[in-house]
C-alpha positions as CSV (number, residue, x, y, z in Angstrom):
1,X,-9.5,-21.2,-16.9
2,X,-12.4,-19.7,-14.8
3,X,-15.9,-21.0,-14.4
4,X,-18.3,-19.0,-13.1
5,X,-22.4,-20.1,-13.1
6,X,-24.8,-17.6,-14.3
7,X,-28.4,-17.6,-14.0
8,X,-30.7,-17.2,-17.5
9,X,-31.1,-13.6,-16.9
10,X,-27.3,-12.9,-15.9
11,X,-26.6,-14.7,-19.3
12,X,-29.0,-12.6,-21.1
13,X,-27.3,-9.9,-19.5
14,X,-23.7,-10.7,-20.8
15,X,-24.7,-11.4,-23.8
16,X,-26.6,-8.3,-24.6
17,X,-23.6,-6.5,-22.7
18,X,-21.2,-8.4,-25.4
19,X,-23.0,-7.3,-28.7
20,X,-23.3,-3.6,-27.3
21,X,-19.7,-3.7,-26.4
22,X,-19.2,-5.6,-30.3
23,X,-21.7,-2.5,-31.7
24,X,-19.2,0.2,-30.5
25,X,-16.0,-0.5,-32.4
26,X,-15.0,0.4,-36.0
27,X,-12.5,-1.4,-38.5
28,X,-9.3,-0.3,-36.8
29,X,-10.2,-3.1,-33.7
30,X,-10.5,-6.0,-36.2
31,X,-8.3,-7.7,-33.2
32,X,-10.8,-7.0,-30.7
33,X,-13.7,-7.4,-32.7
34,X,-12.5,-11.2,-33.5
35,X,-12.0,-11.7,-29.2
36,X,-15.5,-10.7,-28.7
37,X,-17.2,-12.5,-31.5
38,X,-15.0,-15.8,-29.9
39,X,-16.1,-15.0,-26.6
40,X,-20.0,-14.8,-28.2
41,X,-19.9,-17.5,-30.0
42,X,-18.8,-19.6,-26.2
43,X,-22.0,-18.6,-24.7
44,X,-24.5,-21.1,-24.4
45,X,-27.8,-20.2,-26.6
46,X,-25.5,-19.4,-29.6
């Protein structure tokens, strides 16, 4: 496990990063598409 700290505009960053990563893949990556929804869903704000 890593930890890394992350100021409010970094997070912002990761998270819009994250949803436009999420808003690029079709029905065939349902494995990927499940990793980055986890991965959201970890982020504080959520």
């Amino acid at each position: 496990m890593h930890t890394i700290e992350l100021t409010e505009d970094e997070l912002r960053l990761v998270h819009a990063a994250l949803h436009a990563y999420l808003d690029d893949f079709g029905h065939e990556e349902a494995d990927v598409l499940r990793a980055v929804k986890a991965l959201i869903a970890k982020l504080p704000g959520n």
